[in-house]
DRENSEVO-744583 format. One line per field, with one value per atom (N, C-alpha, C): residue in three letters; chain; atom name; z negated, y, x negated. Coordinates in Angstrom, 1 decimal. Each point is the difference from the previous one (the first is absolute). Layout:
residues N
type <- c(ala ...)
mol <- c(A ...)
atom <- c(CA ...)
up <- c(Z ...)
north <- c(Y ...)
east <- c(X ...)
END
This chain:
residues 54
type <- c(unk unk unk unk unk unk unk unk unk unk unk unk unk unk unk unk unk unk unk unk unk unk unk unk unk unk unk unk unk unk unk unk unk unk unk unk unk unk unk unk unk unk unk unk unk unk unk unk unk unk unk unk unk unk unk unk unk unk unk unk unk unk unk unk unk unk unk unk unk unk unk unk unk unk unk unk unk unk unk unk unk unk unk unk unk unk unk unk unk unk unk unk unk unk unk unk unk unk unk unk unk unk unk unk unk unk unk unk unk unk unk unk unk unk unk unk unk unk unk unk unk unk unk unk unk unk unk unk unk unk unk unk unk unk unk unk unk unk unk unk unk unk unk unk unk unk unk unk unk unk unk unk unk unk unk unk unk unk unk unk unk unk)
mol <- c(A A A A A A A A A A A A A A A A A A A A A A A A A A A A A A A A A A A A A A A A A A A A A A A A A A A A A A A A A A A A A A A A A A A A A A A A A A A A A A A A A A A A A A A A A A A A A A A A A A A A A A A A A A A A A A A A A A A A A A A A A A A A A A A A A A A A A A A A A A A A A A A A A A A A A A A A A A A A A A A A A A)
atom <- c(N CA C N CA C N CA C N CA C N CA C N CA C N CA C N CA C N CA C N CA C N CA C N CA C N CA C N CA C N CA C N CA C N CA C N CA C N CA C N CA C N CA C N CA C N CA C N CA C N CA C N CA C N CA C N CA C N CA C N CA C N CA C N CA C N CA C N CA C N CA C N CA C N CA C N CA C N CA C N CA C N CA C N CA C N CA C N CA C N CA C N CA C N CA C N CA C N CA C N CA C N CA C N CA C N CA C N CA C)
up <- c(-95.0 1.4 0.6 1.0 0.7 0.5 0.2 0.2 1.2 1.2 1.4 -0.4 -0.4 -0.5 -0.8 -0.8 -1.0 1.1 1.3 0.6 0.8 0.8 1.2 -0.6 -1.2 -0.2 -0.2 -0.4 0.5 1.3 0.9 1.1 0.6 -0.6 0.7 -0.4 -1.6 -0.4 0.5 0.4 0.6 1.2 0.8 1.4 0.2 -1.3 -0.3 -0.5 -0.4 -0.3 1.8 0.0 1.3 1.3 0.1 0.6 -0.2 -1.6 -0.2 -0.1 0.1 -0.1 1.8 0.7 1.5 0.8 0.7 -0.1 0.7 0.1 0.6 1.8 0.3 1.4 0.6 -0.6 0.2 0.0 0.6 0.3 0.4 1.2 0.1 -1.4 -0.4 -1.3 -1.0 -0.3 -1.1 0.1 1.5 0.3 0.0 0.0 0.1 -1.5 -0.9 -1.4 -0.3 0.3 0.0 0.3 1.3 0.4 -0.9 -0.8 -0.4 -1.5 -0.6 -1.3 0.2 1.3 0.0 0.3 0.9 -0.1 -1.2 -0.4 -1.7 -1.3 0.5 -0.6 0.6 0.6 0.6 -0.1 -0.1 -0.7 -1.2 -0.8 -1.5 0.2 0.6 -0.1 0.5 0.9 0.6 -0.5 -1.2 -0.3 -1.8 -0.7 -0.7 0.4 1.1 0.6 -0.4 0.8 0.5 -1.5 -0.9 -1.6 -0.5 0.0 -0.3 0.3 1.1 0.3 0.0 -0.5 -0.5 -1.3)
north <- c(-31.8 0.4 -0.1 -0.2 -0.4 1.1 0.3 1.5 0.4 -0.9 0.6 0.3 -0.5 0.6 1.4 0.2 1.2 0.9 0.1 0.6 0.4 -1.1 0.2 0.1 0.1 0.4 1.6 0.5 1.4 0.4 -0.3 0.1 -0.4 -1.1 -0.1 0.3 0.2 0.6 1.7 0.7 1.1 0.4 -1.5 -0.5 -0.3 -0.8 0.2 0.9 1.0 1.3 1.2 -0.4 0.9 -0.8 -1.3 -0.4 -0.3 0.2 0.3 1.5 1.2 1.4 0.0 -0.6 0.0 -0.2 0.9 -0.3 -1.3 -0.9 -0.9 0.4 1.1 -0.1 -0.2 -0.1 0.5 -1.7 -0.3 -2.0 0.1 0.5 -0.6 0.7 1.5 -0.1 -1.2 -0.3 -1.0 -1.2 -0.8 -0.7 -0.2 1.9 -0.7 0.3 0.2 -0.4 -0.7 -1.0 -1.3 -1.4 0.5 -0.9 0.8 0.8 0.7 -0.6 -0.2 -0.8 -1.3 -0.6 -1.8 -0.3 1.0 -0.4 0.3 0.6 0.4 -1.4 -0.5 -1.1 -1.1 0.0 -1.3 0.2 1.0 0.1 -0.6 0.5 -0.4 -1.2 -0.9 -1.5 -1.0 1.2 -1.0 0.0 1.4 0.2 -0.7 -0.6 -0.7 -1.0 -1.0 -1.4 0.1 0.9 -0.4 -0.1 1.5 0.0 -1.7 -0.8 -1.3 -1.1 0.5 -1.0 0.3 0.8 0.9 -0.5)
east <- c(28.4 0.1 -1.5 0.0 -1.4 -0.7 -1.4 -0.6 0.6 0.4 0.2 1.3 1.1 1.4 0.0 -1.0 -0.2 -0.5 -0.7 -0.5 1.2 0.7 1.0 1.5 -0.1 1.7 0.1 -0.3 0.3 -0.1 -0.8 0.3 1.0 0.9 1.0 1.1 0.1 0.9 0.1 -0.7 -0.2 0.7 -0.6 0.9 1.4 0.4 1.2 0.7 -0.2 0.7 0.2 -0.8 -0.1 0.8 -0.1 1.0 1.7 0.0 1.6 0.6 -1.3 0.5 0.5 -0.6 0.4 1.4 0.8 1.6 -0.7 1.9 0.3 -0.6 0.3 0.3 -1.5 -1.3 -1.4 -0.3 0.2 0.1 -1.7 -0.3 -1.8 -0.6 -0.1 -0.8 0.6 0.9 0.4 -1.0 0.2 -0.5 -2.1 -0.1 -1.2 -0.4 0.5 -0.1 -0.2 1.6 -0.2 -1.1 -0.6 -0.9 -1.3 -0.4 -1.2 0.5 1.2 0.0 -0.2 0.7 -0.3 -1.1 -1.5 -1.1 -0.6 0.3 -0.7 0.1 1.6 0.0 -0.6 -0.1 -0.6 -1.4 -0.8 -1.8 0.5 1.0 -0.3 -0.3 1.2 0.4 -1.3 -0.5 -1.6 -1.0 -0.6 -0.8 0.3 1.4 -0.3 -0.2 0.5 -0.2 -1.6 -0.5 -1.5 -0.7 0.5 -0.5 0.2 1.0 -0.2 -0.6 -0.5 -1.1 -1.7 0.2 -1.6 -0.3)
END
């Protein structure tokens, strides 16, 4: 696993727990979970790109 993955998966697994303890009816918190895990993934995804070209 790569250092920024060892660094950002707890954080998002964290995010993910807290966004499934949330009822269904709480749609904008859900949501803004959601967008707080999909930018998290998307550092990983850019910060290895860029690792491969270093």
């Amino acid at each position: 696993m790569s250092p920024v993955r060892e660094h950002y998966n707890p954080i998002i697994t964290k995010l993910l727990r807290e966004h499934d303890q949330l009822p269904i009816d709480k749609t904008e918190e859900r949501k803004g979970f959601q967008r707080r895990i999909l930018f998290l993934m998307s550092a990983i995804k850019f910060q290895e790109f860029e690792e491969s070209f270093a």
